[in-house]
N, CA, C and O atoms as a CHARMM CRD file, in Angstrom:
* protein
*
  360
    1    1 UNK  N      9.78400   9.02400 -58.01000 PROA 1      0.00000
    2    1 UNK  CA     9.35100   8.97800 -56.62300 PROA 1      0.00000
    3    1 UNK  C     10.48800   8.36000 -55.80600 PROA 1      0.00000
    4    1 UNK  O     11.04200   7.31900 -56.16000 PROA 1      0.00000
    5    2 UNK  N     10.80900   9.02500 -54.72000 PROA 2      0.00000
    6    2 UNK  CA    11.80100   8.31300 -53.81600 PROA 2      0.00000
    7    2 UNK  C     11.71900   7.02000 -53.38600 PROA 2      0.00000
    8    2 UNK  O     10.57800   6.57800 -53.25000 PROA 2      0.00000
    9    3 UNK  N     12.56200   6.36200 -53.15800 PROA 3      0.00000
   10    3 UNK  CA    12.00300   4.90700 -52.70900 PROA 3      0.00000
   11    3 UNK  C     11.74400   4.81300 -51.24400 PROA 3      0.00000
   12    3 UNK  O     11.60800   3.67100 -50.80400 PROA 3      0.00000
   13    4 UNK  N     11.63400   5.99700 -50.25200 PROA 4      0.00000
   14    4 UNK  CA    11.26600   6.15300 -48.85200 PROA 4      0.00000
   15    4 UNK  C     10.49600   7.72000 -48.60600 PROA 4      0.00000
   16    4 UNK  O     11.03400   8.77900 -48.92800 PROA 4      0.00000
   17    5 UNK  N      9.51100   7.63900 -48.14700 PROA 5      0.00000
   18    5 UNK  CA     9.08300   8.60500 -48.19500 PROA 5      0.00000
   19    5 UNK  C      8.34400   8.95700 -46.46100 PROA 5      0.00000
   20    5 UNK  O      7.90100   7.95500 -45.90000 PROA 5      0.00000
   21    6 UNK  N      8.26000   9.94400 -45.89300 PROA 6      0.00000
   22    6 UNK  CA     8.14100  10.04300 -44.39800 PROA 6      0.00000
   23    6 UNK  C      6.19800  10.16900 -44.59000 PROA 6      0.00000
   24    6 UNK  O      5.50100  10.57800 -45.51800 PROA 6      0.00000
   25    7 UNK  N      5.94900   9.74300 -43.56900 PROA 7      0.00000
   26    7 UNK  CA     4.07300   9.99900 -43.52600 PROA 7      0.00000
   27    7 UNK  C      4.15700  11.48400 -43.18400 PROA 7      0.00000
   28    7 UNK  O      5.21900  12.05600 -42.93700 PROA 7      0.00000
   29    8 UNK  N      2.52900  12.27000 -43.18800 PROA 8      0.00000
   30    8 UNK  CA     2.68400  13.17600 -43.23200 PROA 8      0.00000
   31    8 UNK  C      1.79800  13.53600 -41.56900 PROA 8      0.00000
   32    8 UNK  O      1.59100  14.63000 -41.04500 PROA 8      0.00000
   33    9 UNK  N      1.48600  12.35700 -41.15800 PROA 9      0.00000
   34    9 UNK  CA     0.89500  12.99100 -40.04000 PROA 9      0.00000
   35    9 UNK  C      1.58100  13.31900 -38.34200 PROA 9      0.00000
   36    9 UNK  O      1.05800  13.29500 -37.22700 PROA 9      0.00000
   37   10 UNK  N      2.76600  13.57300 -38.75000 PROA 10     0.00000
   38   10 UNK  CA     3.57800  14.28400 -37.67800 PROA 10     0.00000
   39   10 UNK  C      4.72400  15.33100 -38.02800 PROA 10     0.00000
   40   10 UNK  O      5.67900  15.10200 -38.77000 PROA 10     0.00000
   41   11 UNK  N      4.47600  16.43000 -37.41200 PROA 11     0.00000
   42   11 UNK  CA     5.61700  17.49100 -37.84000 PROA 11     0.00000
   43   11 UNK  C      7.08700  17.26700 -36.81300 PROA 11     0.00000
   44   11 UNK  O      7.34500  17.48500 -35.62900 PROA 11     0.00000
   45   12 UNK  N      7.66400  16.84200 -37.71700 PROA 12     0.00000
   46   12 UNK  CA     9.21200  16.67200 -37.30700 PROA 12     0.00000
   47   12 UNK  C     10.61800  16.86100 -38.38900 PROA 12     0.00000
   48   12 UNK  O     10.60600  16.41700 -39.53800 PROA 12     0.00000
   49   13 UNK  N     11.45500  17.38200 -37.96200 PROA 13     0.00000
   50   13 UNK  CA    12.74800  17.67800 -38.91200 PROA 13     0.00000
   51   13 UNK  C     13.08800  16.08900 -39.38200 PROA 13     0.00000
   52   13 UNK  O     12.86800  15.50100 -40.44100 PROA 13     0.00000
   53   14 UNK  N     13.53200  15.78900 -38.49700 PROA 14     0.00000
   54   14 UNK  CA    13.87100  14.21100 -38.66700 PROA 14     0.00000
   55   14 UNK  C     12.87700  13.05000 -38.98300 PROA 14     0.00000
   56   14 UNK  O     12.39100  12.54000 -37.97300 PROA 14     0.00000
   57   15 UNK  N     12.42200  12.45700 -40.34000 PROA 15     0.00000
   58   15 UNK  CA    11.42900  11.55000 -40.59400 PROA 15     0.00000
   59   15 UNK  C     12.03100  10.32200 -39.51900 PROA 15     0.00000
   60   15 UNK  O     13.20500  10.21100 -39.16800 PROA 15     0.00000
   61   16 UNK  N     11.10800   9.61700 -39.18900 PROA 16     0.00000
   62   16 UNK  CA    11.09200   8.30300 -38.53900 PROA 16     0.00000
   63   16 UNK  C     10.14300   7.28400 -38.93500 PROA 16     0.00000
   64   16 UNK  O     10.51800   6.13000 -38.72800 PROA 16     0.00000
   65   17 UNK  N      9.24100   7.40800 -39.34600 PROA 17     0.00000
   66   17 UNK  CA     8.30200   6.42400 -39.58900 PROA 17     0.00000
   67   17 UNK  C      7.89800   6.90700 -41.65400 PROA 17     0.00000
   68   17 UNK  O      7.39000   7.93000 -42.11300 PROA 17     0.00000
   69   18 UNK  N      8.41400   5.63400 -42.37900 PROA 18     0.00000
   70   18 UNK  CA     8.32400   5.83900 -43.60500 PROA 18     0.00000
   71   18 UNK  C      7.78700   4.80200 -44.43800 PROA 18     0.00000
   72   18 UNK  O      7.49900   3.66100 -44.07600 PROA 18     0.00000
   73   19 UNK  N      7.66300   5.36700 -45.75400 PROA 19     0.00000
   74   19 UNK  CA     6.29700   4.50900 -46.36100 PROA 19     0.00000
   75   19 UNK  C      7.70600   3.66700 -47.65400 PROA 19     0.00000
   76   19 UNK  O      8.31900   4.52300 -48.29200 PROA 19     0.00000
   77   20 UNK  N      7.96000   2.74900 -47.84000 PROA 20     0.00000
   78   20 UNK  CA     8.41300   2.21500 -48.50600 PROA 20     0.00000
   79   20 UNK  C      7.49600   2.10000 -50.05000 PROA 20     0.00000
   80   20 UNK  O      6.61000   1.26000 -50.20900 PROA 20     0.00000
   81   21 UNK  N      7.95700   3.24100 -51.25200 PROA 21     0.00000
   82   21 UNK  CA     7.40200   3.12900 -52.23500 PROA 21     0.00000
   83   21 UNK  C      7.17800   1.89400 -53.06400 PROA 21     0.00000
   84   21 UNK  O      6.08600   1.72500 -53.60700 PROA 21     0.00000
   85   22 UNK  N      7.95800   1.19600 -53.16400 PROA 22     0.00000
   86   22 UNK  CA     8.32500  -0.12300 -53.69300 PROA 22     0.00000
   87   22 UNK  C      8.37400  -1.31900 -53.40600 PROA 22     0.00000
   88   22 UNK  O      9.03700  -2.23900 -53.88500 PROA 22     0.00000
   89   23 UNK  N      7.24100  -1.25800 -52.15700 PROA 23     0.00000
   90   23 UNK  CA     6.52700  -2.45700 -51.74700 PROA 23     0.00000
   91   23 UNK  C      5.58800  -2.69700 -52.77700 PROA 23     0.00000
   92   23 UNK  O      5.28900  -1.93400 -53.69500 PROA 23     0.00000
   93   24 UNK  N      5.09700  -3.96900 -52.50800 PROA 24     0.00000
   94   24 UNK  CA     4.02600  -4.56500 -53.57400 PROA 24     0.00000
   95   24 UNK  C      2.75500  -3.31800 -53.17800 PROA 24     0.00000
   96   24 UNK  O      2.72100  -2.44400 -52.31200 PROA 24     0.00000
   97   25 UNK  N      1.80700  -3.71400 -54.23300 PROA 25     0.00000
   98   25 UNK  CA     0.81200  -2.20700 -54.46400 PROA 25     0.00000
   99   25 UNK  C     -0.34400  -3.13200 -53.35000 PROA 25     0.00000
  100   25 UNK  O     -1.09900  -2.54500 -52.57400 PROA 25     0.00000
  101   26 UNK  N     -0.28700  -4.37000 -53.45700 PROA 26     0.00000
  102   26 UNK  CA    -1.63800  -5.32700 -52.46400 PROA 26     0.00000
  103   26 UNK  C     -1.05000  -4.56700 -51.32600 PROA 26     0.00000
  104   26 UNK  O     -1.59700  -3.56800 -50.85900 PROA 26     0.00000
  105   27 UNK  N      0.50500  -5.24400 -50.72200 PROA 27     0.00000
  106   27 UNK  CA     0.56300  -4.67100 -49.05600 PROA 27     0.00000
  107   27 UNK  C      0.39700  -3.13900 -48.57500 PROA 27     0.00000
  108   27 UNK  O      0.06700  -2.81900 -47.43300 PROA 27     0.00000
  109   28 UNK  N      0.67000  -2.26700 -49.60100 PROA 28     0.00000
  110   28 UNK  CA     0.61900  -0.89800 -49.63400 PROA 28     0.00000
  111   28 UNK  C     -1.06600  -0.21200 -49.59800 PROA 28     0.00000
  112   28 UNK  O     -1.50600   0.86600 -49.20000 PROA 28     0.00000
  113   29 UNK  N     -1.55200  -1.13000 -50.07100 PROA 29     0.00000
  114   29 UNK  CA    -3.27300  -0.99500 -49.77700 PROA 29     0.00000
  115   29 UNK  C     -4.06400  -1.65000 -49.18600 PROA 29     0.00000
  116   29 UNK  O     -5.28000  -1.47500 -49.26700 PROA 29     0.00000
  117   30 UNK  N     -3.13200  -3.10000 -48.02500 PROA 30     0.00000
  118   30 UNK  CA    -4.03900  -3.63300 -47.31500 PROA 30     0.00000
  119   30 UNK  C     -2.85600  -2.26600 -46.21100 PROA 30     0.00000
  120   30 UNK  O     -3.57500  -1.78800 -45.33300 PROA 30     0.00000
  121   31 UNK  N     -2.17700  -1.99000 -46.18100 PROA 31     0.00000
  122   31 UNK  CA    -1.94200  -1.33000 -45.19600 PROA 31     0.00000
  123   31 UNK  C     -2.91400   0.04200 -44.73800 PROA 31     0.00000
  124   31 UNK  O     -3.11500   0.55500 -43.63800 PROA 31     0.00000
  125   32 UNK  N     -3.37000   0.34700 -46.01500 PROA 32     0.00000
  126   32 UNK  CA    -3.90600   1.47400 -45.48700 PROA 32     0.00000
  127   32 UNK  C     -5.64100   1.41400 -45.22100 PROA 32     0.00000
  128   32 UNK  O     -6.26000   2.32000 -44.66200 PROA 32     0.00000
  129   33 UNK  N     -6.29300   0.07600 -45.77800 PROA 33     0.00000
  130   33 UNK  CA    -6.60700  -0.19200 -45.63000 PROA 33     0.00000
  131   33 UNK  C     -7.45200  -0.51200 -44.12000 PROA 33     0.00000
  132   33 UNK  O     -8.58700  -0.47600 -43.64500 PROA 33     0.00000
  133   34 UNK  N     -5.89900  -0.88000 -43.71600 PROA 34     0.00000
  134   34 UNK  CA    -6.22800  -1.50900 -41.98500 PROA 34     0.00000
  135   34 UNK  C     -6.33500  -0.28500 -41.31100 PROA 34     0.00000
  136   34 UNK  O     -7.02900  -0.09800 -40.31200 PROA 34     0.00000
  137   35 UNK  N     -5.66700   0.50400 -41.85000 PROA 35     0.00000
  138   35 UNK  CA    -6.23900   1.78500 -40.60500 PROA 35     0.00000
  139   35 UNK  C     -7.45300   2.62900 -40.99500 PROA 35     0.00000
  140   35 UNK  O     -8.07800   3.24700 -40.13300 PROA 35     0.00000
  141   36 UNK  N     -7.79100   2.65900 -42.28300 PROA 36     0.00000
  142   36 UNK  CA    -8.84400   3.45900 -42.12500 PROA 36     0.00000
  143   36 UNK  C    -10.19900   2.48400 -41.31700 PROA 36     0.00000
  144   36 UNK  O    -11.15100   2.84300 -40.62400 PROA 36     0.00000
  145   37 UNK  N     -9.74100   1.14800 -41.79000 PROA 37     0.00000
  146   37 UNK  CA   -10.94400   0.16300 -40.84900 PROA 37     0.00000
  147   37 UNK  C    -11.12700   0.45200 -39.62900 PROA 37     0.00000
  148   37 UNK  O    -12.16100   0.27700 -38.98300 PROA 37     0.00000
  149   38 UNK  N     -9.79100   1.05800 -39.15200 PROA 38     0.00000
  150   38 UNK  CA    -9.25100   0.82500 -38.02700 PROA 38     0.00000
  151   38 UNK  C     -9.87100   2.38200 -37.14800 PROA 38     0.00000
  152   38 UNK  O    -10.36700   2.20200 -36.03600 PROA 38     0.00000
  153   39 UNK  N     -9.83000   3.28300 -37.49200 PROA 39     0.00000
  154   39 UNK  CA   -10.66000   4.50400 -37.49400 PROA 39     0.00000
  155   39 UNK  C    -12.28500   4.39400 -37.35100 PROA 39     0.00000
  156   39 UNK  O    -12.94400   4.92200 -36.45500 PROA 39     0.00000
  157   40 UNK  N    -12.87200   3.47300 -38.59100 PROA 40     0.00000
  158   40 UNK  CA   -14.29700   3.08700 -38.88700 PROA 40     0.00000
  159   40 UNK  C    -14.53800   2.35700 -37.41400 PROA 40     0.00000
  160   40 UNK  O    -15.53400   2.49200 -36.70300 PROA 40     0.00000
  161   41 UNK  N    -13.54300   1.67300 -37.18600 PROA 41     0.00000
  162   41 UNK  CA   -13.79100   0.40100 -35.93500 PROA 41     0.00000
  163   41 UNK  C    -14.40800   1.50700 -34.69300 PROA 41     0.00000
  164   41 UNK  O    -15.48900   1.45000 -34.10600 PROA 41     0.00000
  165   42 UNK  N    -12.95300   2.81200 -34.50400 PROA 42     0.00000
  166   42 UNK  CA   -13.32500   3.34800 -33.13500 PROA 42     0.00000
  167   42 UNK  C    -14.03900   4.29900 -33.20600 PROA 42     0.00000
  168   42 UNK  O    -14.31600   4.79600 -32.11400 PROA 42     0.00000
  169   43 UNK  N    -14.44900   4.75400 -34.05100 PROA 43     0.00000
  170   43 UNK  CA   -15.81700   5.92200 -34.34300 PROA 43     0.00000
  171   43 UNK  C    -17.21300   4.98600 -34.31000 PROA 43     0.00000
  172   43 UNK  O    -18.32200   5.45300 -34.05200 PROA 43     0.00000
  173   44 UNK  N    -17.02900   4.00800 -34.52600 PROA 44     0.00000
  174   44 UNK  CA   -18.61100   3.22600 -34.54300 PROA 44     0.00000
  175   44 UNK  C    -18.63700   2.86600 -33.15800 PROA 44     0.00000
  176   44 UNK  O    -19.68100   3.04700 -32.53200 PROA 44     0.00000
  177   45 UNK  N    -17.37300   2.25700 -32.45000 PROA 45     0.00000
  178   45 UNK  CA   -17.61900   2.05100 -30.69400 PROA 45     0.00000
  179   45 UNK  C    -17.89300   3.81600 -30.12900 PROA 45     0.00000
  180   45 UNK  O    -18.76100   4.10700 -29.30600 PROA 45     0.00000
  181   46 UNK  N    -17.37700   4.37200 -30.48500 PROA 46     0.00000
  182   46 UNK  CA   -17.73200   5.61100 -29.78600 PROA 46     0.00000
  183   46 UNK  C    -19.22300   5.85800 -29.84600 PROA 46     0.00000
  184   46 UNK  O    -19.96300   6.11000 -28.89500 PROA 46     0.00000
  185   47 UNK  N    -19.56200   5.73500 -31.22400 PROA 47     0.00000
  186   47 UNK  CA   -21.35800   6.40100 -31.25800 PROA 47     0.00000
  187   47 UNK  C    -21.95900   5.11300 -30.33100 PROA 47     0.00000
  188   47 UNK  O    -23.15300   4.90900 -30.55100 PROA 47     0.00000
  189   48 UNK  N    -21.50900   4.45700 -29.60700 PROA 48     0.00000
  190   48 UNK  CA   -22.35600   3.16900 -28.80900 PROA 48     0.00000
  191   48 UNK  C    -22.11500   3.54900 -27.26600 PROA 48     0.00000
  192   48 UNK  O    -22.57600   2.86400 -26.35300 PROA 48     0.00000
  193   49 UNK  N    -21.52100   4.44600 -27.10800 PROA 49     0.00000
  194   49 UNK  CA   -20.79200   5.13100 -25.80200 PROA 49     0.00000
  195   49 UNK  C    -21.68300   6.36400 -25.52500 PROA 49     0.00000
  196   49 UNK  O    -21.82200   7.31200 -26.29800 PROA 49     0.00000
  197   50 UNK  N    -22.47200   6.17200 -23.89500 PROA 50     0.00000
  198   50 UNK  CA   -23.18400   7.73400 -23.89900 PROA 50     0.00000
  199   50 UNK  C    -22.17700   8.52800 -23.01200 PROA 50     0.00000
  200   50 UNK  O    -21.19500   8.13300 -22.38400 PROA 50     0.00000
  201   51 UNK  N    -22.78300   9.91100 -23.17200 PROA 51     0.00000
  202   51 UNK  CA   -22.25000  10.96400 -22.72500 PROA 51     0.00000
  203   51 UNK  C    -20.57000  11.21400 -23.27900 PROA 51     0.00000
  204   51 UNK  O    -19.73800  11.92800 -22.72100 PROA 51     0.00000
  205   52 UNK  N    -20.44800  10.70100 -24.07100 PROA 52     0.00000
  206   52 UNK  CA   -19.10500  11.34400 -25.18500 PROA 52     0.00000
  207   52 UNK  C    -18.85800  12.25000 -24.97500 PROA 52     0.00000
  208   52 UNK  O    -17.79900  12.58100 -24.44300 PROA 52     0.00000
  209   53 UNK  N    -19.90000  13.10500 -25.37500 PROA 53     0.00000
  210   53 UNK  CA   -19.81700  14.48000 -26.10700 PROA 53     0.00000
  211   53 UNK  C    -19.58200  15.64700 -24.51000 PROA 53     0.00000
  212   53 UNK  O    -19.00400  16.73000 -24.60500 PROA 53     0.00000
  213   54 UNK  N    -20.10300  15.16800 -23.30400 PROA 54     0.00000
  214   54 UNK  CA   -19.75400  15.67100 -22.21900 PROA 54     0.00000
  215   54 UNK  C    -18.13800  15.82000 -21.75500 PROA 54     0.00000
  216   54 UNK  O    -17.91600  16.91800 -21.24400 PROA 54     0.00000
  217   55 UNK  N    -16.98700  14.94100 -21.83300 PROA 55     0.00000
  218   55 UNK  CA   -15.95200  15.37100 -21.63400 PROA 55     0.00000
  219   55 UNK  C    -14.91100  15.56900 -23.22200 PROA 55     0.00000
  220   55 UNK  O    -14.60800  14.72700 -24.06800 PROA 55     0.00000
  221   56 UNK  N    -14.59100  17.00100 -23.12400 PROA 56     0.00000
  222   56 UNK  CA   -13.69400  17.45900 -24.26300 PROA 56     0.00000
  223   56 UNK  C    -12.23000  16.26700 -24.32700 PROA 56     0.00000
  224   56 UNK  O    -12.07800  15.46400 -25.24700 PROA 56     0.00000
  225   57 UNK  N    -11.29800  16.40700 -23.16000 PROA 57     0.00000
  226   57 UNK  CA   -10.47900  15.34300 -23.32000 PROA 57     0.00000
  227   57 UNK  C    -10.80000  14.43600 -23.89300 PROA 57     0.00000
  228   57 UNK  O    -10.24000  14.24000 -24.97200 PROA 57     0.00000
  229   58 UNK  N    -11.72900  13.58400 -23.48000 PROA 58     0.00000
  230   58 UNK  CA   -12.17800  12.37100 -24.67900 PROA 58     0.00000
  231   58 UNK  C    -11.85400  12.63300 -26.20200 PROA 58     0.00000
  232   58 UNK  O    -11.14400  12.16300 -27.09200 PROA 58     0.00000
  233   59 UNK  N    -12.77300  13.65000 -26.00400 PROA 59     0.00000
  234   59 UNK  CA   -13.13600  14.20800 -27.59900 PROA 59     0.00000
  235   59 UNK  C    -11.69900  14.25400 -28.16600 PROA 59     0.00000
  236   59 UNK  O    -11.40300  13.46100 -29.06000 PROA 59     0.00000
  237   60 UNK  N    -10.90900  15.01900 -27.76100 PROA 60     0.00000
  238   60 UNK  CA    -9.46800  15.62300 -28.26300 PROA 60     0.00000
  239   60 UNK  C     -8.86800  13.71400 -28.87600 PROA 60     0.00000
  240   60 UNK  O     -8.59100  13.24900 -29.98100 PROA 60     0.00000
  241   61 UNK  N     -8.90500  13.12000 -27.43300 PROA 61     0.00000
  242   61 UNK  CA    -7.96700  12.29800 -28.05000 PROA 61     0.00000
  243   61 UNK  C     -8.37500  11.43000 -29.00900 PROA 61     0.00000
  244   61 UNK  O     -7.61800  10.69400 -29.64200 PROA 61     0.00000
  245   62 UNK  N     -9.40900  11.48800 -29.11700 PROA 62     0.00000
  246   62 UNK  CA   -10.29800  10.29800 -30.12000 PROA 62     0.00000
  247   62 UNK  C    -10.06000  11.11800 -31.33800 PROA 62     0.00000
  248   62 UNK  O     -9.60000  10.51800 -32.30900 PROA 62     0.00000
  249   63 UNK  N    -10.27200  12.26200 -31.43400 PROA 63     0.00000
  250   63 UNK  CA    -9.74100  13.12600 -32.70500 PROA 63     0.00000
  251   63 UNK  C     -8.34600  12.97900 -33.62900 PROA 63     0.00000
  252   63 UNK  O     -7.99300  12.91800 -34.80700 PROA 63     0.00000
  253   64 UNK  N     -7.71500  12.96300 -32.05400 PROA 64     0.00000
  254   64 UNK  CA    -6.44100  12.58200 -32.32200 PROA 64     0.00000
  255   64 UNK  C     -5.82300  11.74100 -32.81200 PROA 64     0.00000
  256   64 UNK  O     -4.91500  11.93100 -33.62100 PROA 64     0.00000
  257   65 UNK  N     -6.27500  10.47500 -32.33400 PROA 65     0.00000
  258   65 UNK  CA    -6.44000   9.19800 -32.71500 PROA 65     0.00000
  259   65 UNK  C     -6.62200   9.14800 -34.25900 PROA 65     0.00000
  260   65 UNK  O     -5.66300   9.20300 -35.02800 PROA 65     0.00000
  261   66 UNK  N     -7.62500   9.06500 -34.57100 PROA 66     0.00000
  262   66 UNK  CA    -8.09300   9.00900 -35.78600 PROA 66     0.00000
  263   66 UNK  C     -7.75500  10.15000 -36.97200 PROA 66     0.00000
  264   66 UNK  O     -7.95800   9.83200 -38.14400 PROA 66     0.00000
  265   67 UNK  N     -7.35100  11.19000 -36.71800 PROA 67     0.00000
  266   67 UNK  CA    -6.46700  11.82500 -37.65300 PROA 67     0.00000
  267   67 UNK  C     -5.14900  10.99800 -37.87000 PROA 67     0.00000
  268   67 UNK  O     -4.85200  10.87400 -39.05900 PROA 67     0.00000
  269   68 UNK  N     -4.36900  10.45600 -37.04700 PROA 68     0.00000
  270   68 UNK  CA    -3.12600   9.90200 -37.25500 PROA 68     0.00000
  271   68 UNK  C     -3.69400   8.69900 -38.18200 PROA 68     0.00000
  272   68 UNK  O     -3.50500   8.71300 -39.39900 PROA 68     0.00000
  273   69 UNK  N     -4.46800   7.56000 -37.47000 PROA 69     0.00000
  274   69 UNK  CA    -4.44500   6.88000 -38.27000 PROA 69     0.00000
  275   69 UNK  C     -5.27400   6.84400 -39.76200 PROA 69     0.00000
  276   69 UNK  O     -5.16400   5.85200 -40.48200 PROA 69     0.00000
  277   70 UNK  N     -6.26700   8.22200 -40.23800 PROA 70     0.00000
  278   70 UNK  CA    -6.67400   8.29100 -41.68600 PROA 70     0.00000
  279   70 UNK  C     -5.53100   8.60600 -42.08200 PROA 70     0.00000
  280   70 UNK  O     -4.89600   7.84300 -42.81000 PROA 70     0.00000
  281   71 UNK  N     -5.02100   9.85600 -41.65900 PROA 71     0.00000
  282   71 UNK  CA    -3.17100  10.86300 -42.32500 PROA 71     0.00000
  283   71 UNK  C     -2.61000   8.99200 -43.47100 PROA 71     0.00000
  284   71 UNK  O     -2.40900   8.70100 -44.65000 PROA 71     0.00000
  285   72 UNK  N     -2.60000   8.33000 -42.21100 PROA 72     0.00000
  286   72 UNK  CA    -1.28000   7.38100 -42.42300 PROA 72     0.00000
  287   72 UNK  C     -2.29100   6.80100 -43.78200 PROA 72     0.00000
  288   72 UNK  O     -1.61800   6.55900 -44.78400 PROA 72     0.00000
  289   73 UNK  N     -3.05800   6.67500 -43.85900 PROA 73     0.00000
  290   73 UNK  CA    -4.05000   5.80300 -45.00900 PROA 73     0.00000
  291   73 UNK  C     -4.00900   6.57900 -46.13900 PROA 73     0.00000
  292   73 UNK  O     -3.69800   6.33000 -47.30400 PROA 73     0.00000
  293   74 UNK  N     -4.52500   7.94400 -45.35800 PROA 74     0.00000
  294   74 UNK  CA    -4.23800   8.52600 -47.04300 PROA 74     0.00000
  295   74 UNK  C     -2.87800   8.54300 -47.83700 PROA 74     0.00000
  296   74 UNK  O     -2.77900   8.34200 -49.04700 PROA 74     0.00000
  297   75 UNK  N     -1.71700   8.84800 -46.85900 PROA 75     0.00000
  298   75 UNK  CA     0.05200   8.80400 -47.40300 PROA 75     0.00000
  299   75 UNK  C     -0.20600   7.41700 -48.11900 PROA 75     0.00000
  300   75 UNK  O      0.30900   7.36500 -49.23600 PROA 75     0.00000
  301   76 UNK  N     -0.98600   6.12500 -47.66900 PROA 76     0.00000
  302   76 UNK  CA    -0.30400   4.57400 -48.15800 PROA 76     0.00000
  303   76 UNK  C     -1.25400   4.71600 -49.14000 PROA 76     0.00000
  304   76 UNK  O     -0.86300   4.07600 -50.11600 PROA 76     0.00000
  305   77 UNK  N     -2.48800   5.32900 -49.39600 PROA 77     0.00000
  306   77 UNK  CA    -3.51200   5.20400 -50.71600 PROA 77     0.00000
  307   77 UNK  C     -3.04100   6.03500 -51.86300 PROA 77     0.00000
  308   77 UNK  O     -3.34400   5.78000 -53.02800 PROA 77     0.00000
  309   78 UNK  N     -2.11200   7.27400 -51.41100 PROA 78     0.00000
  310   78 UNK  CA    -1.54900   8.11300 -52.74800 PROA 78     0.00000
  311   78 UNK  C     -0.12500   7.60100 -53.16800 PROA 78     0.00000
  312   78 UNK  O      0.50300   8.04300 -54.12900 PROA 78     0.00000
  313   79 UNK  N      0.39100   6.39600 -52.13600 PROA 79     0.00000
  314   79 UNK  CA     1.60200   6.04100 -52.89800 PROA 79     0.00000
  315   79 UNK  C      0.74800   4.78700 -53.93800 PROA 79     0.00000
  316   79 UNK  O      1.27100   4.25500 -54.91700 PROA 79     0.00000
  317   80 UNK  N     -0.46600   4.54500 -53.50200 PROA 80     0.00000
  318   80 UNK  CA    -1.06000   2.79800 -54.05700 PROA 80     0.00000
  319   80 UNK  C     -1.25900   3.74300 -55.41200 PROA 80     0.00000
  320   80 UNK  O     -0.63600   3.54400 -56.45500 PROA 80     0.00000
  321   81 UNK  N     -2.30600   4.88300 -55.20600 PROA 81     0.00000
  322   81 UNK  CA    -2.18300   5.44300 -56.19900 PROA 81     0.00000
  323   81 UNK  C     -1.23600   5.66500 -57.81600 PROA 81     0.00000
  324   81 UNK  O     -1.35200   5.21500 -58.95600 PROA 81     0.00000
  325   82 UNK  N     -0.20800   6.70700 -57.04500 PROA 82     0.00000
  326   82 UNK  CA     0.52600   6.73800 -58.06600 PROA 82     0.00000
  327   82 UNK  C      1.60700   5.86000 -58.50100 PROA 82     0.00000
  328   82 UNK  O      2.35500   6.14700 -59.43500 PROA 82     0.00000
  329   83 UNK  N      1.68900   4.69200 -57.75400 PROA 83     0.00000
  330   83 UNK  CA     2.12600   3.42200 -58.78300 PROA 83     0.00000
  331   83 UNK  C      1.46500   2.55500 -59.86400 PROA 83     0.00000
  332   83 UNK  O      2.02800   1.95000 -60.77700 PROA 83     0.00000
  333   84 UNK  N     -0.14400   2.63100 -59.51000 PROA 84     0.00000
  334   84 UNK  CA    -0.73400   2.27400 -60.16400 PROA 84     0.00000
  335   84 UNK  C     -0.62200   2.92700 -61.63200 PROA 84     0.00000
  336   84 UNK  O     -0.54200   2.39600 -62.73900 PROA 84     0.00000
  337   85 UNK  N     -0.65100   4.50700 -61.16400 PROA 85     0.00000
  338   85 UNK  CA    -0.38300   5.38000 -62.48000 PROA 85     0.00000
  339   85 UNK  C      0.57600   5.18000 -63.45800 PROA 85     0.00000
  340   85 UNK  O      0.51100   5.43800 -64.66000 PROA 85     0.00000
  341   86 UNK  N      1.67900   4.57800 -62.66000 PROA 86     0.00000
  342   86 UNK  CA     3.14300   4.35600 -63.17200 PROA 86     0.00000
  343   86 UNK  C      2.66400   3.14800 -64.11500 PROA 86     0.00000
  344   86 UNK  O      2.69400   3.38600 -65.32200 PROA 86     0.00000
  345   87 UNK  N      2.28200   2.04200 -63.75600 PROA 87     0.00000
  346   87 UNK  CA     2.00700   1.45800 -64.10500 PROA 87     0.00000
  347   87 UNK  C      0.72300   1.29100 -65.51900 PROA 87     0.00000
  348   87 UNK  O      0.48400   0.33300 -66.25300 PROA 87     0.00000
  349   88 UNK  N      0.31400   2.21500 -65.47300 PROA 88     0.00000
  350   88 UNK  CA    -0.86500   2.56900 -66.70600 PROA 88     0.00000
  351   88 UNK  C     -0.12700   3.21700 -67.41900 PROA 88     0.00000
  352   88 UNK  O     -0.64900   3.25400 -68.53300 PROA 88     0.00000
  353   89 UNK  N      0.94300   3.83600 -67.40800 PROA 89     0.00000
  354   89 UNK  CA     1.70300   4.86600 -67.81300 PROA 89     0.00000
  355   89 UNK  C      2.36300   4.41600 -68.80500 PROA 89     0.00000
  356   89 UNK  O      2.33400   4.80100 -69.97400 PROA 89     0.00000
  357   90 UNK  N      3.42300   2.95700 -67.97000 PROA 90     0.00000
  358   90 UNK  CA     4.05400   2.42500 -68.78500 PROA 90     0.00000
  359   90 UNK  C      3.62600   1.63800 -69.91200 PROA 90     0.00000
  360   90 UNK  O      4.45900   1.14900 -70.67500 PROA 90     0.00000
């Protein structure tokens, strides 16, 4: 596994924002951690919000929102992943 690897939730030639494989496996899973909380956080304020579902813009960006930040959780849970593997491996 590379020791830098780009997230997957933006299409660009040039990576900019990257997941350091060879961080400890705790920070690599409180990281991803924090965003899927972080998702849970603004989908539970939303269902407390009326008339949501009346403007689409809303909708889009809250979508938006929260795809970026699961994307980024799942990239930091399959690197927590397969170190762990590495680690059973060895």
């Amino acid at each position: 596994m590379n020791r830098y690897i780009p997230i997957t939730g933006h299409d660009c030639n040039i990576p900019y924002l990257l997941i350091d494989t060879q961080a400890p496996i705790d920070v690599l899973h409180d990281a991803a951690a924090y965003r899927i909380r972080a998702v849970t956080q603004l989908l539970e304020n939303f269902v407390e919000l009326e008339n949501i579902g009346s403007n689409p813009v809303v909708l889009q960006e809250l979508a938006l929102a929260c795809t970026i930040l699961l994307r980024d959780g799942c990239d930091l849970l399959d690197v927590t992943g397969r170190r762990l593997q590495e680690q059973i491996s060895a």
